[in-house]
TORDODO-159942 format. One line per field, with one value per residue (C-alpha): residue number from 1; residue in three letters; x, y, z. Coordinates in nm, 4 decimals, padded with zeros to 6 digits, always signed. Example, Ala and Ser with C-alpha at 12.3 -4.5 7.8 and 13.67 -1.06 7.14 Angstrom:
// TORDODO-159942
k = c(1 | 2)
r = c(ALA | SER)
px = c(+01.2300 | +01.3670)
py = c(-00.4500 | -00.1060)
pz = c(+00.7800 | +00.7140)
//
This chain:
// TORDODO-159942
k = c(1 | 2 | 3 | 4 | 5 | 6 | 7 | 8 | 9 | 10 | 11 | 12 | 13 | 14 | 15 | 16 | 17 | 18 | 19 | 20 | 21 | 22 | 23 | 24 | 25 | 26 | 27 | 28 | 29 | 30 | 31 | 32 | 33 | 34 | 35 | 36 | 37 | 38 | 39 | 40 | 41 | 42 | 43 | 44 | 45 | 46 | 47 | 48 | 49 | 50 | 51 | 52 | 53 | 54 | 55 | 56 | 57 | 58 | 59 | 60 | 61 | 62 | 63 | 64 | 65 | 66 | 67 | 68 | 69 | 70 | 71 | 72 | 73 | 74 | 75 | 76 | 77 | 78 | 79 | 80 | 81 | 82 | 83 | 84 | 85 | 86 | 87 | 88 | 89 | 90 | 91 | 92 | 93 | 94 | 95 | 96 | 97 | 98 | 99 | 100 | 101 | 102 | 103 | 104 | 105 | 106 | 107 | 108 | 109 | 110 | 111 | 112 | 113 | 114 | 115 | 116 | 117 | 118 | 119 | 120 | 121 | 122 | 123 | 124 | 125 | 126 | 127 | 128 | 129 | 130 | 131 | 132 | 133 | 134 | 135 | 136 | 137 | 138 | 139 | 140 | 141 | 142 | 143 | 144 | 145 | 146 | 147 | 148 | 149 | 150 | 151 | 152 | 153 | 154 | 155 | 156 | 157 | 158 | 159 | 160 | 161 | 162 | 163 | 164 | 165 | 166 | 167 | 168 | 169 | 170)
r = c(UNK | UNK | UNK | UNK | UNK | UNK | UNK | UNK | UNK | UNK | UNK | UNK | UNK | UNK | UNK | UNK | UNK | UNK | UNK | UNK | UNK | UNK | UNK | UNK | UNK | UNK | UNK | UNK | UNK | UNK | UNK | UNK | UNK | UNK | UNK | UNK | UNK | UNK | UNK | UNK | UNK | UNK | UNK | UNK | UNK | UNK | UNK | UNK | UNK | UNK | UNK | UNK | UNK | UNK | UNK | UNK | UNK | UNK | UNK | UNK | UNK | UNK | UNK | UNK | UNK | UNK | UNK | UNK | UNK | UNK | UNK | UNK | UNK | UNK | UNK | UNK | UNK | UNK | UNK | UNK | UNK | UNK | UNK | UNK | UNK | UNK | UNK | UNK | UNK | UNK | UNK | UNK | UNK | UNK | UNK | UNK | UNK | UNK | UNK | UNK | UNK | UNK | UNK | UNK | UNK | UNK | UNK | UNK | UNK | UNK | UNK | UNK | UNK | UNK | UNK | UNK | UNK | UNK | UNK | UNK | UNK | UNK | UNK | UNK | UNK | UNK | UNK | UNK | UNK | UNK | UNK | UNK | UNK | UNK | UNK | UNK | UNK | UNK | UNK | UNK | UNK | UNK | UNK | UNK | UNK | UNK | UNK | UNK | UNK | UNK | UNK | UNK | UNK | UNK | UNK | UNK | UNK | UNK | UNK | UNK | UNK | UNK | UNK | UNK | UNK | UNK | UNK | UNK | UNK | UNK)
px = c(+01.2289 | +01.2018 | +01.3378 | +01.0717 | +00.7951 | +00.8882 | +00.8770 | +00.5730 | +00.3390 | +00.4563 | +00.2951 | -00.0689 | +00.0133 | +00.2438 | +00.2170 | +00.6411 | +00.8591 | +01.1654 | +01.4851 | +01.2617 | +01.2358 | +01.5588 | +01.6919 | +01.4272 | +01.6114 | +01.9239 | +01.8844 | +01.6789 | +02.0287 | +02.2426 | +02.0688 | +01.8982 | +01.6424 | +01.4825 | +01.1528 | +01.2461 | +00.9104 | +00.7127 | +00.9724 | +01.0359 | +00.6097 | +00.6784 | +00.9400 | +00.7339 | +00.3991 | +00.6162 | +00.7676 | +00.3969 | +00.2598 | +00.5070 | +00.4568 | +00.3309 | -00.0448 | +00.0647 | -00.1344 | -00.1413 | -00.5206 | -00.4185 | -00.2244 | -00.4451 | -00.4154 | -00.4278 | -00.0513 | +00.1812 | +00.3380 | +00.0367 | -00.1578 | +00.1694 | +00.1725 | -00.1824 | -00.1616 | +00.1300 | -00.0129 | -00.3326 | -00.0578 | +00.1564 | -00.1504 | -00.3029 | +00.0594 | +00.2921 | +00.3777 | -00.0221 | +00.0546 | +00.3650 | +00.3328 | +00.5449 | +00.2029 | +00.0010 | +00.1704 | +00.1696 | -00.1634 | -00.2550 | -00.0525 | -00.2072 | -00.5709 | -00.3939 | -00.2744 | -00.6114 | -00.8154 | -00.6466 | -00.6749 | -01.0418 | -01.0363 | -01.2626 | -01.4238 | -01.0491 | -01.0001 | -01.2747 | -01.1462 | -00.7616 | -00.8925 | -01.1177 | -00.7943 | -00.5879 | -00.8491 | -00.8417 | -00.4389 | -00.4293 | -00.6820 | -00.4414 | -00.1242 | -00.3710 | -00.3946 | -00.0657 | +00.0827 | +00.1887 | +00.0817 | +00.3383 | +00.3845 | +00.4515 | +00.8389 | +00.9052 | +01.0874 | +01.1471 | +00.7648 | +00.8934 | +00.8803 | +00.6054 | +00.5209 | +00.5589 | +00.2813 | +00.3611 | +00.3713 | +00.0365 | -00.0897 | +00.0138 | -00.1648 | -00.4647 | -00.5075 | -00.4137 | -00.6782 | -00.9165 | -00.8054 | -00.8850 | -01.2016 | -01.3149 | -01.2546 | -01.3638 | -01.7560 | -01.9275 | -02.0001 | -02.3920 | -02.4224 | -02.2410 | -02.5691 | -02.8358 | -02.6966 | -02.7227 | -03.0810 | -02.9966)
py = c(+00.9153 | +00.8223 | +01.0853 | +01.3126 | +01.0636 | +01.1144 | +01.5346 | +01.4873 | +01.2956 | +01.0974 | +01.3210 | +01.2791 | +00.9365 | +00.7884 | +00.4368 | +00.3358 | +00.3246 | +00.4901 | +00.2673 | -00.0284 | +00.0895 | +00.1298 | -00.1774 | -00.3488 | -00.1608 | -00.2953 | -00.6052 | -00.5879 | -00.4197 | -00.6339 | -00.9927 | -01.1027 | -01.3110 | -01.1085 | -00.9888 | -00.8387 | -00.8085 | -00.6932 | -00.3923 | -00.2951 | -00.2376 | -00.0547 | +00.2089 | +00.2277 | +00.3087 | +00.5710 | +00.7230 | +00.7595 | +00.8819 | +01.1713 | +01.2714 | +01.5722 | +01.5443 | +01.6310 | +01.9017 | +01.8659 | +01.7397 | +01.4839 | +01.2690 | +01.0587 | +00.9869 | +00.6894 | +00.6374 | +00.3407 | +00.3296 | +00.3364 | +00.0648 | -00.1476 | -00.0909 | -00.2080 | -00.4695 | -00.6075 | -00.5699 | -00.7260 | -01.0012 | -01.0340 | -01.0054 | -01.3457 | -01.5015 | -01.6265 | -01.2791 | -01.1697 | -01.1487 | -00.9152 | -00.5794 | -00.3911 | -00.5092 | -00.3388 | -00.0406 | -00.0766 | -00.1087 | +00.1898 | +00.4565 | +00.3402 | +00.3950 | +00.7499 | +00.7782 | +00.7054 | +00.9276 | +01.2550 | +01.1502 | +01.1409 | +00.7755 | +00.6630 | +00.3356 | +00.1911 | +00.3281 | +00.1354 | -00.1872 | -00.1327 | -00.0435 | -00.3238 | -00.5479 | -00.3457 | -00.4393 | -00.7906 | -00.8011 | -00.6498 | -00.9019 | -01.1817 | -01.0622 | -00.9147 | -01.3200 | -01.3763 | -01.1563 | -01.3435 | -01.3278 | -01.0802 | -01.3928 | -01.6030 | -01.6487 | -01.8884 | -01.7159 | -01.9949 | -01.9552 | -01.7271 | -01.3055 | -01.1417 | -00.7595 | -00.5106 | -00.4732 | -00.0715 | -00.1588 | -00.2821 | -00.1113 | +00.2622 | +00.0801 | +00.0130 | +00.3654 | +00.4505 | +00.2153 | +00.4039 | +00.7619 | +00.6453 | +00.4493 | +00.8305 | +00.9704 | +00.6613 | +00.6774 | +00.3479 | +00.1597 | +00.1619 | +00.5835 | +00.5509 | +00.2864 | +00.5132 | +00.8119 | +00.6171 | +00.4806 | +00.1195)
pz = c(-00.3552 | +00.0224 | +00.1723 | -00.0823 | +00.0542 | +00.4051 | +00.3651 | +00.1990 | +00.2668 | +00.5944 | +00.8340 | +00.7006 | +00.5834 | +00.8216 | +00.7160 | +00.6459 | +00.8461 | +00.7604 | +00.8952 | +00.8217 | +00.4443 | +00.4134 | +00.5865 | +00.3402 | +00.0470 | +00.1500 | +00.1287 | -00.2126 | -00.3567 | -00.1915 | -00.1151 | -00.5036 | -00.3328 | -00.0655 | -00.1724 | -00.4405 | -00.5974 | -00.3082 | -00.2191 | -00.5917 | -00.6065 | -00.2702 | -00.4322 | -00.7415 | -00.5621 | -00.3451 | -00.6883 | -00.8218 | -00.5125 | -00.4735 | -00.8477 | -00.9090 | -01.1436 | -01.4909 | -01.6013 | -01.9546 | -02.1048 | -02.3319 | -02.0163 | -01.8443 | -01.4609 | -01.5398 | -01.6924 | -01.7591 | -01.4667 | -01.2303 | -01.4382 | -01.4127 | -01.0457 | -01.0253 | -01.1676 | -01.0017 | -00.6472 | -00.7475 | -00.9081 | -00.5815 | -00.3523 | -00.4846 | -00.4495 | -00.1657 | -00.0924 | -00.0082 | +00.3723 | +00.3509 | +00.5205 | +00.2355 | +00.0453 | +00.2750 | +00.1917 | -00.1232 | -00.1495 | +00.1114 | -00.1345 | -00.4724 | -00.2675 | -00.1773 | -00.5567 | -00.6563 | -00.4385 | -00.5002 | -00.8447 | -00.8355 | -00.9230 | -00.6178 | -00.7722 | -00.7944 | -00.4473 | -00.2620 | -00.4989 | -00.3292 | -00.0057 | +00.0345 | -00.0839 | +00.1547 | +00.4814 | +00.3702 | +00.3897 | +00.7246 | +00.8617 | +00.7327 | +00.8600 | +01.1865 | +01.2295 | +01.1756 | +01.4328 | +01.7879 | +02.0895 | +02.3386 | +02.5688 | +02.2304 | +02.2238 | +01.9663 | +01.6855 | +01.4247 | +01.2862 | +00.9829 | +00.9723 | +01.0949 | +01.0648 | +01.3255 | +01.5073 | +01.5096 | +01.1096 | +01.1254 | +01.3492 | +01.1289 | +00.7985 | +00.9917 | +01.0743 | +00.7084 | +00.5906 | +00.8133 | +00.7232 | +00.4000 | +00.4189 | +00.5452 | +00.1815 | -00.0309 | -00.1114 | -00.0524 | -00.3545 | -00.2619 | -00.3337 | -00.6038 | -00.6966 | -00.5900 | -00.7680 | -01.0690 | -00.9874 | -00.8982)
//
């Protein structure tokens, strides 16, 4: 699944990075505590991304496994783990997910989610001169910085909620 993410879609999307993902996955296999949530939704919202659409008319976009993975980051972003990069990620491929599936109201609802999580851990990153390391994890700033370049590659593709409005006559 990563190494089909990272032939992909990495080079339009580069928002992972690739030893970090896997050091990440490591530790999910091997360490029962360690995020386990927060990665898992990353692999799943890598697996859906990478899917091919299903051509068939009676499957919706919309499947299972995409309103499960949904959910779950909306879950996980209004608990503990809301300031976790691997969120952010999350996050920034269901927006993807969603726009090339022409779901763009759930898009701008993600992405707006997505800009809020990078402002909190955009606060939360320390100062270069800053050395004290006892404060907890904090995300890469070349992590953050990719997903805030993600979040505006993407804003570029979402319509804004108000022409959506006037096209409708409000």
């Amino acid at each position: 699944v990563i190494e089909t993410y990272f032939a992909i879609a990495h080079s339009w999307l580069p928002i992972l990075d690739k030893n970090q993902l896997y050091l990440d996955i490591s530790y999910l296999l091997g360490c029962p505590g360690y995020q386990n949530d927060v990665v898992a939704l990353l692999l799943l919202c890598i697996y859906i991304f990478i899917q091919q659409p299903c051509q068939h008319p009676n499957h919706p976009v919309r499947s299972a496994l995409y309103r499960t993975a949904r959910r779950l980051f909306f879950l996980l972003q209004t608990s503990a783990h809301g300031s976790n990069i691997a969120l952010l990620q999350s996050g920034l491929l269901l927006a993807a997910y969603e726009l090339g599936h022409g779901m763009s109201k759930d898009a701008y609802g993600t992405l707006g989610v997505c800009t809020s999580l990078a402002q909190q851990l955009s606060l939360g990153v320390s100062k270069p001169d800053n050395c004290d390391q006892d404060s907890g994890p904090r995300p890469d700033i070349t992590e953050l910085d990719l997903c805030w370049s993600g979040i505006i590659l993407l804003d570029r593709y979402v319509p804004p909620l108000s022409s959506k409005l006037k096209a409708y006559g409000y």
